[in-house]
C-alpha positions in Angstrom: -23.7 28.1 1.4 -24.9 30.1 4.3 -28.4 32.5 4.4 -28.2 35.8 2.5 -28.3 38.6 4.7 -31.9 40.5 3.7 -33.6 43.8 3.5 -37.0 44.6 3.2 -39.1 47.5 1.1 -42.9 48.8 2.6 -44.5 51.6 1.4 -46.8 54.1 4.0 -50.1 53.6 4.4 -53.1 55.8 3.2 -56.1 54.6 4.8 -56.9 52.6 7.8 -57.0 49.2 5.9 -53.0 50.4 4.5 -52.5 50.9 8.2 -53.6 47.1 9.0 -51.6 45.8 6.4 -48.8 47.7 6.6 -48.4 46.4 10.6 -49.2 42.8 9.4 -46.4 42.6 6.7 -43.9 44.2 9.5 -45.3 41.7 11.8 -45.0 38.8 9.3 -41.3 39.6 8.0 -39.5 41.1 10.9 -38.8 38.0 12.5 -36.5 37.2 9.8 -34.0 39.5 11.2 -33.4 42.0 8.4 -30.4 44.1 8.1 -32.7 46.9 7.5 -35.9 48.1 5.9 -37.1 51.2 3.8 -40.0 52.7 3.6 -41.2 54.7 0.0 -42.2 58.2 -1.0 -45.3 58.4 -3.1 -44.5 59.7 -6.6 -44.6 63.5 -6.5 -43.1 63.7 -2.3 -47.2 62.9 -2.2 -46.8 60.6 1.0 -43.7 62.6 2.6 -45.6 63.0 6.0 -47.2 59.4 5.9 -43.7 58.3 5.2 -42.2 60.4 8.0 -44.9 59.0 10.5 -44.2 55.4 9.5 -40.6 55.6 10.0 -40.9 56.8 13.2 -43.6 54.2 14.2 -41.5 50.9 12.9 -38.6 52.9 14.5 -39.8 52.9 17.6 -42.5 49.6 18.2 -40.2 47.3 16.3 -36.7 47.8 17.1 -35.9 47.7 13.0 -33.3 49.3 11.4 -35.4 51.8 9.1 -34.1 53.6 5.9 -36.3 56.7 5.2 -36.7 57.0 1.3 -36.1 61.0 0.8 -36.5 62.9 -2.5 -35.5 66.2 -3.9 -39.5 66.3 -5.1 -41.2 69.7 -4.3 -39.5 70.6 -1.4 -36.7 73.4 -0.5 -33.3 72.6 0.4 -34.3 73.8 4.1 -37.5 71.7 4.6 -35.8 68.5 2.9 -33.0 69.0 5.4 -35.2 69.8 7.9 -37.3 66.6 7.5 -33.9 64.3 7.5 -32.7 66.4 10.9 -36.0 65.2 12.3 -35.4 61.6 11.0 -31.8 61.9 13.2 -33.6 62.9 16.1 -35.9 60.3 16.8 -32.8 57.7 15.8 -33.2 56.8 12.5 -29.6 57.6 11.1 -30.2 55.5 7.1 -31.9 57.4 4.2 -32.2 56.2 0.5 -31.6 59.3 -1.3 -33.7 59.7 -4.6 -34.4 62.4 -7.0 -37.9 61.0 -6.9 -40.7 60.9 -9.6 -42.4 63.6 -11.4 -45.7 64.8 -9.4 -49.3 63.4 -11.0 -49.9 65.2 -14.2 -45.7 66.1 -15.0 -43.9 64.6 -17.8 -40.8 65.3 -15.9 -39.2 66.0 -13.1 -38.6 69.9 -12.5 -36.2 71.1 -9.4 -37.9 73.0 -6.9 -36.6 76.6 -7.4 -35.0 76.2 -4.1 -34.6 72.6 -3.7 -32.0 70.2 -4.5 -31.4 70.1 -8.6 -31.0 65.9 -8.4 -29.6 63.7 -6.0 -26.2 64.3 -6.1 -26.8 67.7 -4.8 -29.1 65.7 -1.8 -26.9 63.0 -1.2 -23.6 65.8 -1.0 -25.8 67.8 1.8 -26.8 64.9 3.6 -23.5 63.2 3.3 -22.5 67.0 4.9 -24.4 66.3 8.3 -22.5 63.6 8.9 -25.3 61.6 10.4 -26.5 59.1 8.4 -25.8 56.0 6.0 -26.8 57.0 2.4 -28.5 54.8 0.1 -28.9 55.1 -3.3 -30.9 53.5 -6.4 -29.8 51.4 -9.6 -30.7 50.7 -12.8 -29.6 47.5 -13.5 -31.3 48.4 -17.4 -30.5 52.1 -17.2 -32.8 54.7 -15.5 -35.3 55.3 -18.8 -33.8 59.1 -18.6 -30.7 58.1 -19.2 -29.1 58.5 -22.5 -27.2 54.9 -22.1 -26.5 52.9 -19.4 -22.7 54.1 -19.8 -24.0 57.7 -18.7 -26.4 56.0 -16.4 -23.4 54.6 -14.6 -21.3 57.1 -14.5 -23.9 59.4 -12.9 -24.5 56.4 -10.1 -20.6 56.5 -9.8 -20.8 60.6 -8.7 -23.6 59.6 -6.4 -21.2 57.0 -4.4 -18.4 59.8 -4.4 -21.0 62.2 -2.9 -20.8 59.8 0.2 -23.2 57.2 -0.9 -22.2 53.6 0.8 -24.6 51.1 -1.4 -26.8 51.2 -3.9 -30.4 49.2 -4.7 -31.4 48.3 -8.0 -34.6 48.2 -9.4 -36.1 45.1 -9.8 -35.3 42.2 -12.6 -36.0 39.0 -14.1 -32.9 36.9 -14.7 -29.5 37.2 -12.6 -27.7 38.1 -15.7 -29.0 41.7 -15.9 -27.7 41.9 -12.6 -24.1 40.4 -13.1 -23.5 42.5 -16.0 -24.6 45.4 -14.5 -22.4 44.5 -11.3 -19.8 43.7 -13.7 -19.8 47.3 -15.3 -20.0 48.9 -12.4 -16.9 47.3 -10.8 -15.1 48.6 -14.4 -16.4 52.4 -14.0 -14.4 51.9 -10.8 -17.6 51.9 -8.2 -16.6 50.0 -5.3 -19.7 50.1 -3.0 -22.0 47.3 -2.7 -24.8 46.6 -5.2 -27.3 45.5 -3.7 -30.2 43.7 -6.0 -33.7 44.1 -5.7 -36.4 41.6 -6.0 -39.7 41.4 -6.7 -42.4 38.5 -6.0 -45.0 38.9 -8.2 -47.7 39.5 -6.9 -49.7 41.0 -9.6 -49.0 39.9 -13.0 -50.8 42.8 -14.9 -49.4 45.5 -12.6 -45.9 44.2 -12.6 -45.9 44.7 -16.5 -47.2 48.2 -16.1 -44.5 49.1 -13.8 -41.7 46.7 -16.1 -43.1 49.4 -19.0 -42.8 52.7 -16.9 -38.8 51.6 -15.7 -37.5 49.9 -18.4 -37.1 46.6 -17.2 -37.2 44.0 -19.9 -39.9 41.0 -19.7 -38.7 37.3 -20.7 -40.6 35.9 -23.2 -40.9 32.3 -21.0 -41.8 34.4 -17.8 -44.5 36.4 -19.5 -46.0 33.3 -21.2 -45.4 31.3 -17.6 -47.9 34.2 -16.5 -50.6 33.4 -19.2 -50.4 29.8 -17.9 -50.3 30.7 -14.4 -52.7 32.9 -14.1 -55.3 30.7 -16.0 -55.0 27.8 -13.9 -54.9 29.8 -10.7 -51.4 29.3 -9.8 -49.3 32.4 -10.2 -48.9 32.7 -6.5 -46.2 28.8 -6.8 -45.0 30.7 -9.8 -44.0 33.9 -8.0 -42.2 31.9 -5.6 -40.5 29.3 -7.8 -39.1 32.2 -9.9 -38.1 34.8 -7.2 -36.8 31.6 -5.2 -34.5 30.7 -8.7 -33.5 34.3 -9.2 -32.0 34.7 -5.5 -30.4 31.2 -6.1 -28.7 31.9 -9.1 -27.5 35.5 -7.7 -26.4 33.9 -4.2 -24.4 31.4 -6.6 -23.2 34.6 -7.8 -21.4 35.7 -5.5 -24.7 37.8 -4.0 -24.7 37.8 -0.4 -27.1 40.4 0.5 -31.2 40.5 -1.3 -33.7 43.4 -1.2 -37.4 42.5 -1.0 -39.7 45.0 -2.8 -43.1 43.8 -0.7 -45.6 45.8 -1.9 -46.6 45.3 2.0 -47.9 41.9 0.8 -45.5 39.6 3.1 -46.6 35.9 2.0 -44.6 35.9 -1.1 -41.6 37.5 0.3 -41.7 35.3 3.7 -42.2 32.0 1.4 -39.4 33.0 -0.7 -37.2 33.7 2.6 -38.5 30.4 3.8 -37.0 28.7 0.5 -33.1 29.9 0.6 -33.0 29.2 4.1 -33.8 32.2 5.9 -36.0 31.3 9.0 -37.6 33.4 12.4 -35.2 34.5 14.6 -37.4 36.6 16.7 -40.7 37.9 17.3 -41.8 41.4 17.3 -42.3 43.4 20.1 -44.4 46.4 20.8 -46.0 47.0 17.8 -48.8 50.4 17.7 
């Protein structure tokens, strides 16, 4: 069985030691040769200019293929446009189109009066321009907004007929959330790629936090793994025995293409990489 192709998640950096880091896990993982990488939105649109600026910067000192996260958060139609058009100019022609989170201190998220209502509405005027590859995200477990995952897919359904080309799921702990979900899809007639996302763990105690806030359901055996794990000091061979089983089992799937959520940490990921047979195929050039 040949390498997966792969794609890599970073989010932008907020102080100078995020700047360091940031550069070290582009450093550490572009050598892999990904098919692209994203780069985040802080809940609430909070990071839109941080994002914008380390788009443009991978862009153009790495010679990566960068997918801007965009969100309909707090924003006008105009300046959300307007911050894509810019995205066009310097070269970078993929976006993952979101609705985004609530802001800090919102129980839900609220349309700007003159922004986009959700992502269909983004995705549509993006898809308009006629100048980039749209993105989108999955719920392998349904979005936690979502009245089933029946609705849930039907809504990801109008988001590929608005001109989206692939979606990303969140992440997930056994293959078999994905297949069913891939499954599903394929019978709601969706006929873009679904693309799965994994996570090495990296922190046990936050990844449950964020399994809690996106629904995604924790396996007994991995959470009592973690108890072991972590008290014998060796959840980091953990992370990477699991995330290295998970992409085995989806690749055996029929999976040919693996999203990295990084968290701009780039051992686990490049370990995991390492593992299914990924190796270096270059070395970065020109980075700020």
């Amino acid at each position: 069985m040949t390498a997966p192709t792969i794609s890599f998640e970073f989010f932008p950096p907020k102080s100078l030691e995020g700047s360091f880091r940031l550069w070290d896990c582009v450093n550490t993982l572009a050598p892999l040769d990904p098919t692209f990488v994203s780069v985040t939105y802080g809940a609430g649109g909070t990071t839109r200019k941080l994002t914008h600026e380390a788009v443009s910067t991978i862009h153009r000192t790495s010679g990566l293929n960068v997918a801007a996260h965009l969100t309909c958060v707090d924003a006008t139609k105009a300046e959300t446009l307007e911050i894509a058009e810019g995205y066009a100019q310097v070269g970078v022609k993929e976006i993952v189109a979101l609705r985004g989170d609530a802001p800090k201190g919102a129980d839900k998220f609220t349309a700007h009066r003159d922004g986009f209502v959700n992502s269909i509405a983004l995705i549509d005027a993006l898809a308009d321009t006629g100048k980039f590859t749209i993105r989108v995200g999955a719920y392998p477990e349904k979005h936690p907004e979502a009245a089933d995952q029946a609705a849930d897919i039907a809504f990801l359904k109008r988001k590929i007929d608005a001109g989206a080309t692939s979606a990303i799921t969140q992440f997930f702990f056994e293959a078999d959330t994905f297949f069913r979900f891939r499954d599903a899809c394929v019978k709601a007639g969706i006929d873009a790629p679904i693309i799965p996302g994994i996570l090495p763990i990296e922190n046990w105690a936050g990844t449950q936090r964020f399994a809690a806030q996106c629904g995604t359901h924790i396996p007994q055996l991995i959470s009592d793994a973690f108890t072991n794990a972590t008290r014998d000091g060796t959840t980091d061979l953990l992370s990477t025995a699991l995330a290295t089983e998970l992409c085995d089992d989806l690749r055996q799937g029929g999976v040919d293409h693996l999203h990295f959520y990084t968290l701009n940490r780039p051992e686990l990921t490049r370990d995991v990489c390492h593992a299914l047979g990924i190796t270096p195929k270059a070395r970065l050039q020109n980075v700020a």
